[in-house]
N, C-alpha and C positions, 0 to 999 in steps of 0.2 A: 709246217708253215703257219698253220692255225696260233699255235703257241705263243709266235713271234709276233704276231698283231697282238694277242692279247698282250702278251708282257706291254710291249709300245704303249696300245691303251693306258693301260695300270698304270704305267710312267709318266705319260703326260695327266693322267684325272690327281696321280701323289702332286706334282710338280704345280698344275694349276690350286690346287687346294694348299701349298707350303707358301703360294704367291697372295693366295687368299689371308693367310694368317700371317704372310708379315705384314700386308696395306692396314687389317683389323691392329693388331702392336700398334703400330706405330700411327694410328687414330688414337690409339687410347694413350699413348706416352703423349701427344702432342695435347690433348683435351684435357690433360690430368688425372685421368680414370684409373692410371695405373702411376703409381708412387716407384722409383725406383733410383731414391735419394741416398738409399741404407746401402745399396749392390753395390751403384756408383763410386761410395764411399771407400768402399773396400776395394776398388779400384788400383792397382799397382802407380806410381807415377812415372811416366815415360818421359825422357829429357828430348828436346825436339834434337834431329840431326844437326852438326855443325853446319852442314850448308846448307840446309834450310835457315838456320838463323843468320848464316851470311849473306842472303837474298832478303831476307827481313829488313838487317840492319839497310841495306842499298835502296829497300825501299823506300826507305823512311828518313834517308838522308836528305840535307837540303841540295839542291841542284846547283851547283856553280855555276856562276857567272860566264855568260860567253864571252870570247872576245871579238871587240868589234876587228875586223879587217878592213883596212883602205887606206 
């Protein structure tokens, strides 16, 4: 039973300390302290889904005209 607390422990001290080191990242990618323009680069290019660009294109449409009724 002992065991089992400890592992838990150990789990949550990795897990708060992995939460610590993404907020530290990504202070440092928003501050500029860390450069990571070269990775980026190398970056695969992903084409959006079709229906994401079909919800794009709808948004960005003009609105028609209503029609009056009476």
């Amino acid at each position: 039973m002992m065991a089992s607390f400890t592992a838990i422990a150990r789990t949550e001290r990795e897990i708060a300390l992995m939460q610590e080191y993404r907020t530290r990242l990504t202070a440092d990618l928003v501050t500029g302290k860390l450069d990571v323009r070269e990775a980026a680069a190398k970056l695969p290019v992903v084409d959006a889904e079709p229906a994401a660009e079909e919800a794009l294109e709808e948004l960005l449409e003009e609105p028609e005209p209503e029609e009056e009724v009476g």
